[in-house]
RODO-2510 file (C-alpha; in nm, 4 decimals, decimal comma):
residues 197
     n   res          X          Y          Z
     1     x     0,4245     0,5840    -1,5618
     2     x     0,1213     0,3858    -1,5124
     3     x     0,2812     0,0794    -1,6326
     4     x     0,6564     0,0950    -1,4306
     5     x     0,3925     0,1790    -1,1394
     6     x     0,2406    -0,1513    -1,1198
     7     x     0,5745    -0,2907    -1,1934
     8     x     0,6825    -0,1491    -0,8693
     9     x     0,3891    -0,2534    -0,6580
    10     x     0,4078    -0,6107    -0,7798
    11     x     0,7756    -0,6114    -0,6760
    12     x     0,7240    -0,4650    -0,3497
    13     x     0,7255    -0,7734    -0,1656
    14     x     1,0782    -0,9151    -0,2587
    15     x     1,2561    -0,5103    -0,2250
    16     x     1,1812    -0,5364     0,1121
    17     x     1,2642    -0,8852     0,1685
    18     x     1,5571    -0,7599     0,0112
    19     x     1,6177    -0,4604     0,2239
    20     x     1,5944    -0,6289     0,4930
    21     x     1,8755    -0,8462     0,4059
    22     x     2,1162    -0,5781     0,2907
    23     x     2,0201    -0,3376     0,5854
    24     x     2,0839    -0,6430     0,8158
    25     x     2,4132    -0,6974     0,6836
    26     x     2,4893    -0,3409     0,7243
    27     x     2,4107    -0,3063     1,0636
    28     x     2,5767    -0,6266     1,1335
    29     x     2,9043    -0,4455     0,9852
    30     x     2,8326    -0,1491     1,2407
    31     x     2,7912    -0,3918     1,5266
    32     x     3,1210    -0,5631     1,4445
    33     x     3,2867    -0,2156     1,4260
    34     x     3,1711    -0,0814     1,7383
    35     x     3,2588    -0,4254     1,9287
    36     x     3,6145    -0,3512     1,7864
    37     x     3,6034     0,0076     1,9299
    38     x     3,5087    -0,0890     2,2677
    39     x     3,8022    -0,3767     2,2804
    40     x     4,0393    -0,0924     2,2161
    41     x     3,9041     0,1077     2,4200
    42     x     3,8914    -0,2001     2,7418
    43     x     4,2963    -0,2211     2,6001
    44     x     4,3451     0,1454     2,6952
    45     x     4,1230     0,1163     3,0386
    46     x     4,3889    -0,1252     3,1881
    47     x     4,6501     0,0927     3,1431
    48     x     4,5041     0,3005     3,3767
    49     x     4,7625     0,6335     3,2875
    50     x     4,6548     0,9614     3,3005
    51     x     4,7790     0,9697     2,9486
    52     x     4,5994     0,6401     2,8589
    53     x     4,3211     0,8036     2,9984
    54     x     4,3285     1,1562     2,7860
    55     x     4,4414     0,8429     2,4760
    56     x     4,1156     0,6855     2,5517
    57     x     3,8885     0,9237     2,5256
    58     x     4,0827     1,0692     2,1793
    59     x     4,0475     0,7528     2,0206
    60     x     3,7208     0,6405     2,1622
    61     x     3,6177     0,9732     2,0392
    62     x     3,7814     0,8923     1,6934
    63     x     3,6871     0,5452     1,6633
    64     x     3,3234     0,6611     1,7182
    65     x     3,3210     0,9026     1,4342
    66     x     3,4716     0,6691     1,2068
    67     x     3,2399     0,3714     1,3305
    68     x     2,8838     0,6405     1,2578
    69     x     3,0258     0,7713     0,9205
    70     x     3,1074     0,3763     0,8028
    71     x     2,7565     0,2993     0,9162
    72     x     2,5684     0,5583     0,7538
    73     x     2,7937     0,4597     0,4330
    74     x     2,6812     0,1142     0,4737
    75     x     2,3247     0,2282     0,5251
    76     x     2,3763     0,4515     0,2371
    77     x     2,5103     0,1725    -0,0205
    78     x     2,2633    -0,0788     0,0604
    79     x     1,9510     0,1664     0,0423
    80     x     2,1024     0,2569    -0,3567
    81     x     2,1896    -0,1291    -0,3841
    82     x     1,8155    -0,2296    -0,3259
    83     x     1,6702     0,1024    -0,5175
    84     x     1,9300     0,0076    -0,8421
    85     x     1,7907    -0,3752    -0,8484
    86     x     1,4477    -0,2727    -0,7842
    87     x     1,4518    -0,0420    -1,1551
    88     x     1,7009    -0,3399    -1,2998
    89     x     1,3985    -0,6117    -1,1735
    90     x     1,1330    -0,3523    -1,3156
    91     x     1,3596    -0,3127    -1,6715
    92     x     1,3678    -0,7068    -1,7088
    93     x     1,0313    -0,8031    -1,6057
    94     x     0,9231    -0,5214    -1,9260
    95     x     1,1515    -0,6484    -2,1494
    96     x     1,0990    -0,9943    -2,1038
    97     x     0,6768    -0,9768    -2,0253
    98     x     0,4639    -1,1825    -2,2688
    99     x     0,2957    -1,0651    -2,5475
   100     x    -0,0293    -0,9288    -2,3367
   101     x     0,1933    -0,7471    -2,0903
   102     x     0,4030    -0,6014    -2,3627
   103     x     0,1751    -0,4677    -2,5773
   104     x    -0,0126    -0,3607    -2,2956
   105     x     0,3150    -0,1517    -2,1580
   106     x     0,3640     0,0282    -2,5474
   107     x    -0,0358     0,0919    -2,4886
   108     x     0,0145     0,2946    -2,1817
   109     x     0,3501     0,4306    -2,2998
   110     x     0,1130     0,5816    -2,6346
   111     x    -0,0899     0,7394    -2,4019
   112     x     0,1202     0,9152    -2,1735
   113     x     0,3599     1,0228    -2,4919
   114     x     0,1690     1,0736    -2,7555
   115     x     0,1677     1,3977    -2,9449
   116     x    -0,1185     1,5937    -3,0498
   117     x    -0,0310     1,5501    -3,4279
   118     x    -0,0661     1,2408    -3,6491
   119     x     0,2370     1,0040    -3,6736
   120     x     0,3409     0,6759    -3,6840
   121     x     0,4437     0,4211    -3,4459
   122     x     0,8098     0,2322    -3,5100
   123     x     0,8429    -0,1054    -3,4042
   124     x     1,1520    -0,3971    -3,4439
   125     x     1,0911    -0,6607    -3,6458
   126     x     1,0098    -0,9298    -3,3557
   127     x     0,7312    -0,7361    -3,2217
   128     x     0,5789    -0,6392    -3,5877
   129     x     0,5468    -1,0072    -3,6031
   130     x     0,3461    -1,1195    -3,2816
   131     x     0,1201    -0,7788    -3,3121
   132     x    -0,2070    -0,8115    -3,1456
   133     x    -0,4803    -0,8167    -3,4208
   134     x    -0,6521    -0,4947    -3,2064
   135     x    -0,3189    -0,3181    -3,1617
   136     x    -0,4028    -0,0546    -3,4155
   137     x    -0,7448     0,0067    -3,2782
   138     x    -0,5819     0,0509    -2,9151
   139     x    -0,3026     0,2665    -3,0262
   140     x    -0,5687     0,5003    -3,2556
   141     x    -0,7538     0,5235    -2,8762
   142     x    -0,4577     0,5836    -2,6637
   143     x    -0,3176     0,8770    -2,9159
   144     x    -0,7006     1,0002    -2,9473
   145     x    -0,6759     1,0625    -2,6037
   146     x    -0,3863     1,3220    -2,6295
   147     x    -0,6098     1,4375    -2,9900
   148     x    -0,3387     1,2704    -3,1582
   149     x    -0,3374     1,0100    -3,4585
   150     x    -0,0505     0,7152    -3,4607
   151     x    -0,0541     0,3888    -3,7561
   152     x     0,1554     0,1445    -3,7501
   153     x     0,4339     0,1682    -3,9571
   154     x     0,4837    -0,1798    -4,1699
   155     x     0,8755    -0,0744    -4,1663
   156     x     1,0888    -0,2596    -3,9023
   157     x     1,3323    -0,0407    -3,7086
   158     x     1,6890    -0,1382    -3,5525
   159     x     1,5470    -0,1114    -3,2166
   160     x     1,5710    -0,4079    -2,8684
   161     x     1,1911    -0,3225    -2,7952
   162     x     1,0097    -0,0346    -2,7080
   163     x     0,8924     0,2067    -2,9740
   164     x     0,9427     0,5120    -3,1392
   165     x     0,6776     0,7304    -3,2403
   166     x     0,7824     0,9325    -3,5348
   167     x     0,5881     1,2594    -3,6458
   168     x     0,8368     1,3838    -3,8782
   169     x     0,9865     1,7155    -3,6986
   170     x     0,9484     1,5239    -3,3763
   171     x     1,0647     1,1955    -3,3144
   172     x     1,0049     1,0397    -2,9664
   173     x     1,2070     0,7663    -2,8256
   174     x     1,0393     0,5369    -2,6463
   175     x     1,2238     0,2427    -2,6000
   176     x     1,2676     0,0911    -2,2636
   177     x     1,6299     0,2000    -2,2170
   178     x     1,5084     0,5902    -2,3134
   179     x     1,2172     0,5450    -2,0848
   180     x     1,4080     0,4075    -1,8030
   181     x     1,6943     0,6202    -1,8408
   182     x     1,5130     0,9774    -1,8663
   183     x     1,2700     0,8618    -1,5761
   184     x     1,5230     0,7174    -1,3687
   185     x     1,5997     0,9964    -1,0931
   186     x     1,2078     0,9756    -1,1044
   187     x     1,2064     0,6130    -1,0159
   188     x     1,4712     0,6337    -0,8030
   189     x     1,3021     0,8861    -0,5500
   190     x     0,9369     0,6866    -0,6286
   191     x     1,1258     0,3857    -0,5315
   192     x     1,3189     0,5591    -0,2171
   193     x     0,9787     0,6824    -0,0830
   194     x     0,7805     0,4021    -0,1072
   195     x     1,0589     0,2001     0,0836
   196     x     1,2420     0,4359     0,3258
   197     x     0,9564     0,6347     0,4384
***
């Protein structure tokens, strides 16, 4: 995950900008809440009843619990708010990187999926057509590394971007939907860690 690693460090700054933001908001919400509580609460205080008494502390106690649980939902949605357009910010900025960067990203995606068997690498037609003149060479080195052999095939695929590395029984899908999808609980808790610690 090399790659979607610096993607998350380079973000870093604006997810907790944007926490900040969303967590503000929430607590704001929470403030609001509990103001509302205690005005109810002043409302039963003047009736000053025995019964408005025993009333007050039900539905202080009531209000209370409601006002915690809508909090920690708040909290809850805006921590999986930020974490969700952290991965969508990291998805984008692959997808739409510039030829260095993207290359770069299906080098480091060879070497951490690369089989130990010789195969060939799938691209789309776009990226067959701005291919780095050493892109061969670096793929040849990042499937060495995992004693593995990968060529370029010529053959365009139907595929957004990404790769797939074909070795005839096996067939690894590496696009960036794939890769984002089966890492994303991954991410997710990566992402959670580095900002909720």
């Amino acid at each position: 995950m090399g790659g979607l690693e610096e993607i998350l460090n380079q973000i870093k700054a604006d997810a907790n900008e944007e926490a900040a933001d969303i967590l503000a908001k929430a607590q704001d919400t929470c403030d609001s809440i509990k103001e509302n509580a205690q005005i109810e609460i002043d409302k039963i205080e003047t009736a000053g009843t025995k019964k408005a008494e025993s009333e007050e502390k039900l539905l202080f106690s009531k209000i209370k619990s409601a006002a915690g649980m809508e909090a920690k939902q708040k909290y809850l949605e805006a921590k999986q708010k930020i974490i969700s357009d952290i991965v969508n910010k990291a998805y984008n900025k692959m997808v739409n990187a510039s030829d260095e960067e993207y290359f770069g990203y299906l080098i480091k995606m060879t070497e951490e999926y690369a089989q130990p068997a010789e195969g060939k690498m799938c691209l789309n037609k776009k990226d067959l057509e701005r291919l780095p003149k050493d892109f061969q060479e670096k793929i040849s080195e990042a499937a060495n590394k995992n004693n593995g052999k990968l060529s370029v095939s010529n053959e365009p695929i139907n595929i957004e971007n990404g790769m797939i590395l074909d070795y005839g029984d096996i067939v690894e899908n590496c696009t960036f939907d794939a890769v984002f999808h089966n890492k994303k609980d991954d991410l997710q808790d990566e992402i959670n860690r580095f900002l909720f610690k």
